[in-house]
C-alpha positions as CSV (number, residue, x, y, z in Angstrom):
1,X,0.0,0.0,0.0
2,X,1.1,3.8,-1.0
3,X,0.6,6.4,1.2
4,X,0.6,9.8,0.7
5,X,0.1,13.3,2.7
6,X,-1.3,16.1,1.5
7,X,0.5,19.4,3.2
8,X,-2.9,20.6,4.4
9,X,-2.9,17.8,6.5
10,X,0.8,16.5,7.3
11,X,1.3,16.5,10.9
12,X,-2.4,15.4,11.4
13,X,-2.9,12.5,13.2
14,X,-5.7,10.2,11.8
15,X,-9.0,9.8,13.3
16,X,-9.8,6.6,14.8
17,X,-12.5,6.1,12.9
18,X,-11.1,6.2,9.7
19,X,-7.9,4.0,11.1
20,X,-10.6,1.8,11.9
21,X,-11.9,1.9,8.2
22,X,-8.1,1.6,7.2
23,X,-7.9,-1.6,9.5
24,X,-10.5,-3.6,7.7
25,X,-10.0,-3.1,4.1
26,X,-5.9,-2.1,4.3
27,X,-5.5,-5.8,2.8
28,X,-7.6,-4.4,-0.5
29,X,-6.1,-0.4,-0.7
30,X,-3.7,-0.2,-3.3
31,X,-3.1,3.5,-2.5
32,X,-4.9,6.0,-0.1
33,X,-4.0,9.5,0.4
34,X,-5.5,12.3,3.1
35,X,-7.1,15.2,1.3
36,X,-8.3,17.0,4.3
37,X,-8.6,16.1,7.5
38,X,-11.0,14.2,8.7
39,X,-10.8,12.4,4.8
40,X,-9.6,9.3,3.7
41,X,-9.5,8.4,-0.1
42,X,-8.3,5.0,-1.0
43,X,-8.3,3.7,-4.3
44,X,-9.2,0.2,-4.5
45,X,-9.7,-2.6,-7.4
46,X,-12.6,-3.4,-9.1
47,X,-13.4,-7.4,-8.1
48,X,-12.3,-6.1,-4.3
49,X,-15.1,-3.5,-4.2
50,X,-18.1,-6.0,-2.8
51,X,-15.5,-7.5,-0.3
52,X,-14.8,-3.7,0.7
53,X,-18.1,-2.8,1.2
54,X,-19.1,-5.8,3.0
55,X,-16.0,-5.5,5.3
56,X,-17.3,-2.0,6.4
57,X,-20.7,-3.3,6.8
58,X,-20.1,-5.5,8.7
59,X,-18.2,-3.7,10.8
60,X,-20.9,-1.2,11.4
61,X,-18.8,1.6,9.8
62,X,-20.6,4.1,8.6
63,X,-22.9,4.4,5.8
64,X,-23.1,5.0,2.1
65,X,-23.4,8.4,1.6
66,X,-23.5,8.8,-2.5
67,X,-21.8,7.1,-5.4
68,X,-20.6,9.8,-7.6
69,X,-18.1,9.2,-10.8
70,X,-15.2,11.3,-12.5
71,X,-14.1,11.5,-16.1
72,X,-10.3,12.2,-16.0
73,X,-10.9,12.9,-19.6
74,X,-9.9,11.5,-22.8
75,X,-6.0,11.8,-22.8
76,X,-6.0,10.4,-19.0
77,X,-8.2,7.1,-20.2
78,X,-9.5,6.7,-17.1
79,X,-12.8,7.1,-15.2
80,X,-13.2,6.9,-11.1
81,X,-16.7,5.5,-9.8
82,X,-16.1,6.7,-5.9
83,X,-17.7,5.5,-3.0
84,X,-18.4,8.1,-0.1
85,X,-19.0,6.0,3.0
86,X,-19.8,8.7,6.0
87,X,-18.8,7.4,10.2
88,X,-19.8,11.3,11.8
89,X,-17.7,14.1,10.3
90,X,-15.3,11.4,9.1
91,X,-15.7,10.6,5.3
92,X,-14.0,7.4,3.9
93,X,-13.9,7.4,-0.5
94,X,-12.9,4.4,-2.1
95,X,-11.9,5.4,-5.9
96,X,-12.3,2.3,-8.4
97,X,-10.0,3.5,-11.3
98,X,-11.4,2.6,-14.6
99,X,-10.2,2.0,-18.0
100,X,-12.5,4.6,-19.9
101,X,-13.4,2.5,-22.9
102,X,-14.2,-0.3,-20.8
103,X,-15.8,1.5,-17.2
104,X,-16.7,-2.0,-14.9
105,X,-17.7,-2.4,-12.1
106,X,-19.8,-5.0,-9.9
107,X,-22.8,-4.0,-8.0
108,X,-22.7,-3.1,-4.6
109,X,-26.9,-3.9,-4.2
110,X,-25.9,-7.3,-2.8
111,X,-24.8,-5.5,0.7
112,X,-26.7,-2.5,0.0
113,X,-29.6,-2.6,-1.7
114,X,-30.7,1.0,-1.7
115,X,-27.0,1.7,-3.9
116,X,-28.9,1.0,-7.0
117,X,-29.8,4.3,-7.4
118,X,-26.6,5.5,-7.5
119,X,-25.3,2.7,-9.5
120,X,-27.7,3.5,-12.5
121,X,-26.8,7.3,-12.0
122,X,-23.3,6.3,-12.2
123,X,-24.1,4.5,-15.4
124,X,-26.4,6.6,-17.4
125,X,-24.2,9.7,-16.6
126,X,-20.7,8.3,-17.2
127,X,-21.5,5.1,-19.1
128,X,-20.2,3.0,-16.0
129,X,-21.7,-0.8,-16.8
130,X,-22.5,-1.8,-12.9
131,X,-22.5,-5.6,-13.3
132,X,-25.0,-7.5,-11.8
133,X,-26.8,-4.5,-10.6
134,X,-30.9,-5.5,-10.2
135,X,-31.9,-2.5,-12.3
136,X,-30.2,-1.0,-15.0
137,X,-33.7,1.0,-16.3
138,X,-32.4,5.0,-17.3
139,X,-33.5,7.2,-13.9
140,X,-33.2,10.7,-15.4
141,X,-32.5,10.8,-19.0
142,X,-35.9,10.2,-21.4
143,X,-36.0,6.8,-22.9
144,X,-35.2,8.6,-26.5
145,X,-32.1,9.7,-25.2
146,X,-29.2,8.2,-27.8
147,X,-27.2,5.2,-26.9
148,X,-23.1,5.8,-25.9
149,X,-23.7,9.6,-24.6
150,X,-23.0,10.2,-21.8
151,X,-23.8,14.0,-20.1
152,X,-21.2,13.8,-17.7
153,X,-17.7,12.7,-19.5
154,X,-15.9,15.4,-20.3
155,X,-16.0,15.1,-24.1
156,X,-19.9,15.4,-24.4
157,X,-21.1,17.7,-26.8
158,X,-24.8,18.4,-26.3
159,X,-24.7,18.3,-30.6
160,X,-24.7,14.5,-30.1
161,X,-28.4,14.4,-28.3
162,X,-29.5,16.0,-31.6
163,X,-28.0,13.6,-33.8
């Protein structure tokens, strides 16, 4: 595991709750970094993510606070579906890094049911395919909307909703 410090928050001693959060998944980071205090961002591996989640379940850690996604872009190949898991003020993200032309990742609905809202958000925005998820039906685009756009990577053009 990688670890790096941010200056804002070098010097900082962790909070327990999120050296707790470290303590059960550590075996499945492959890099975490503080952004803030009181934040933890870890980047984990796709086929670990369910193992992840479930370790923090049941461990009573917190809760799922959103799923959100970011396009790195085009150049950078790369798109992060994050997880913000909330314990108080204390905010653990785990960032699944994901090839762009192939964004993969398996559902999370099996631990927590009420993530499949957030897991077809995460696909109908960024084109994210959330494998094994129990519904994949569009939740905010019309059904007319055109296959393979996607409003929230960074190379949308609103001409291609036209086309």
């Amino acid at each position: 595991m990688q670890q790096a410090n941010d200056e804002q928050t070098t010097g900082v001693e962790m909070e327990a709750a999120l050296q707790q959060a470290l303590a059960l998944i550590g075996a499945h980071v492959v890099e975490s970094t503080r952004p803030a205090a009181q934040r933890l961002d870890v980047v984990v591996e796709a086929g670990d993510l369910p193992a992840v989640v479930q370790a923090l379940i049941d461990a009573r850690w917190g809760y799922l606070a959103s799923i959100t996604g970011l396009d790195l872009g085009v150049e950078a190949g790369i798109i992060e579906a994050i997880y913000h898991f909330c314990a108080g003020g204390d905010v653990l993200a785990l960032r699944v890094r994901l090839a762009r032309d192939d964004a993969e990742v398996p559902t999370i609905c099996g631990v927590i049911p009420s993530a499949s809202f957030y897991e077809r958000e995460l696909s109908e925005m960024l084109g994210v395919t959330v494998r094994g998820t129990p519904d994949s039906r569009p939740l905010f685009l019309p059904e007319e909307w055109p296959e393979g756009v996607y409003p929230l990577r960074k190379d949308f053009d609103p001409e291609d909703i036209r086309r």
